[in-house]
C-alpha positions in Angstrom: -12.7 -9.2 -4.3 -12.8 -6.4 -1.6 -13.5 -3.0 -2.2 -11.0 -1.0 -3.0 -10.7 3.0 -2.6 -7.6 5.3 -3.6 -6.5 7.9 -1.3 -4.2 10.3 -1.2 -2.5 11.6 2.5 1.0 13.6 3.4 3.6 12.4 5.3 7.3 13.2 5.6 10.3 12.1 3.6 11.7 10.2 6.4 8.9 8.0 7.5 8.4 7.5 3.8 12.1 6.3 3.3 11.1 3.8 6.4 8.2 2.4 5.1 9.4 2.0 1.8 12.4 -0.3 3.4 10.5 -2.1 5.1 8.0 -3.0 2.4 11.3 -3.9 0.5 12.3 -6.0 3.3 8.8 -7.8 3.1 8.9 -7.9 -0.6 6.0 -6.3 -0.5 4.5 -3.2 -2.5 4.2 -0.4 -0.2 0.5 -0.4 -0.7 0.1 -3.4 0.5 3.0 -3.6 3.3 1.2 -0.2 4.2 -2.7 -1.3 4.3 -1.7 -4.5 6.3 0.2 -2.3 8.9 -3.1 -0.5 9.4 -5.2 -3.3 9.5 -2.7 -5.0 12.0 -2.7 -1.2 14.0 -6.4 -1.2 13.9 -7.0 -4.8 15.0 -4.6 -3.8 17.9 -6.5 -0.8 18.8 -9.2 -3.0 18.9 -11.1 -2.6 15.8 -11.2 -5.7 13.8 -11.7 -6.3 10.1 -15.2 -7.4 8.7 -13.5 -8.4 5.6 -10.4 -10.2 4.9 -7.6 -8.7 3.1 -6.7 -8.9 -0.6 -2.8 -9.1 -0.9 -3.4 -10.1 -4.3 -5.9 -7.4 -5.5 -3.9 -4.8 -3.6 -0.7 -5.8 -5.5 -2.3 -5.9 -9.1 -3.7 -2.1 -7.8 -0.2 -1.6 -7.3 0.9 -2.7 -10.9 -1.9 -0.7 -12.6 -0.6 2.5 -10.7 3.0 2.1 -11.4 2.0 1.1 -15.2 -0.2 4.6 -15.4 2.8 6.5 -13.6 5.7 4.8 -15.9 3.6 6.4 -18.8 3.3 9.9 -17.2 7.1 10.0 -16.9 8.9 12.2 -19.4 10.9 9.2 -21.7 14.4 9.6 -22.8 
């Protein structure tokens, strides 16, 4: 399994709204569709991985951060 490391970083409402779309479009949690579009910008900018990515790793990440915020939301 790869090593994995949270981060937090701004960035506006719009390009938010357009990578969420286009995660949707993928079918695709944005953490994922968003790590693989880095990896695919850094691998173009010519710095490849040394590790392989872990869709499935990233997306259970993604399930254990919407579980924890689901909880944090104010019910009813």
């Amino acid at each position: 399994m790869a090593a994995k490391r949270r981060v937090s970083f701004s960035i506006d409402e719009f390009s938010l709204e357009l990578l969420q779309a286009a995660a949707d479009r993928a079918g695709k949690p944005l953490s994922v569709w968003l790590a693989r579009a880095a990896m695919s910008e850094a691998v173009r900018q010519g710095a490849p991985p040394e590790k392989p990515w872990d869709e499935d790793a990233a997306a259970a990440d993604d399930a254990d951060l919407a579980a924890s915020e689901a909880m944090l939301r104010p019910s009813g």
